[in-house]
Each structure stands twice: as structure tokens, then as C-alpha cells.
C-alpha positions in Angstrom: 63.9 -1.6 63.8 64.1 -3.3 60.4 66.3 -2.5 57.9 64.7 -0.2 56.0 63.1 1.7 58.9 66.8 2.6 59.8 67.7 3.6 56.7 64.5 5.5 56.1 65.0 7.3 59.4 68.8 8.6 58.4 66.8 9.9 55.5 64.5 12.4 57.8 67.5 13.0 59.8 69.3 14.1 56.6 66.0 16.3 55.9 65.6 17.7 58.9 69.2 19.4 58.8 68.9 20.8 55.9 65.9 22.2 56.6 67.4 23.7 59.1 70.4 25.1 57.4 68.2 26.4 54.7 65.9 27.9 57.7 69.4 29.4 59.0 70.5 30.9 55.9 67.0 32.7 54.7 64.9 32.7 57.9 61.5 32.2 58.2 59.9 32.6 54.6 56.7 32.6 53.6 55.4 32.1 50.1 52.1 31.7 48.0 52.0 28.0 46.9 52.7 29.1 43.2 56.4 30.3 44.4 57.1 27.2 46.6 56.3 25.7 42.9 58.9 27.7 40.9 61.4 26.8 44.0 61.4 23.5 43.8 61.0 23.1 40.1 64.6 25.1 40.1 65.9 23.0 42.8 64.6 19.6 41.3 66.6 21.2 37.8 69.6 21.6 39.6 69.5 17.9 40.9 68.9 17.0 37.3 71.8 18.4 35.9 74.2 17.5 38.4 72.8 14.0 37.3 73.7 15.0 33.7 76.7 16.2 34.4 77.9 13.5 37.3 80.0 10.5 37.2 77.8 9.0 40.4 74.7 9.8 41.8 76.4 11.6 44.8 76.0 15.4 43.9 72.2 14.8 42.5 70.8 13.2 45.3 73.0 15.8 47.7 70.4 18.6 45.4 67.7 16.2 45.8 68.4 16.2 49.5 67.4 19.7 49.3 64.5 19.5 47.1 63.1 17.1 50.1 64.1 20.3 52.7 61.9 22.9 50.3 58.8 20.8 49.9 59.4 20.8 53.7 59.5 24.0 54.2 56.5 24.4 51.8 54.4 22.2 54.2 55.0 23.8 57.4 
């Protein structure tokens, strides 16, 4: 496994649990495509503000982290 393979595998890992934390905290949810939208708009506007607000890049790409999960969730 190259380099990036392994680091680009940690990233699904990372996906994958907290997709399912976020499927253990509100269940199985089903939405229109228009509201999957409005989710992750919201989420991707937290990550951006914790980018404004941060020192380091740790707490926005923890938000983006779940931005990945929603659009996710939206697929499946």
C-alpha cells in the first residue's frame, strides 16, 4: 500500500465512524435531497467558522469530518 492509499484509507475509516455515531444518535433518517442540501450547507458553515475562529485547522476539519459522514448519509 503506498503512501497515500494509507492515509486515504484512515480517512474512510474516520468517515465511516462518524457515520455511525451520527446513525446512533438520530437513527435511520430519510430526507428529500433539498434537506440533505440545507444539512450540509449548515454543517459545511460550521466547519467554516471554526476555521475563522481556530488557531489550527484541527476543529474545522474535525466539522468537515462530519460534513464527509452527511453527504454519506445522503448517498445511502
Amino acid at each position: 500500500m503506498t503512501p497515500q492509499q494509507h492515509k486515504r484509507q484512515k480517512v474512510y475509516v474516520a468517515i465511516s465512524r462518524e457515520r455511525a455515531y451520527q446513525q446512533k444518535k438520530w437513527g435511520n433518517t430519510e430526507h428529500p435531497l433539498g434537506e440533505w442540501l440545507l444539512i450540509l450547507g449548515s454543517e459545511l458553515a460550521e466547519a467554516t467558522q471554526a476555521w475563522v475562529k481556530g488557531r489550527d485547522n484541527s476543529e474545522a476539519l474535525a466539522e468537515i469530518l462530519q460534513v464527509a459522514a452527511v453527504a454519506v448519509a445522503c448517498l445511502e
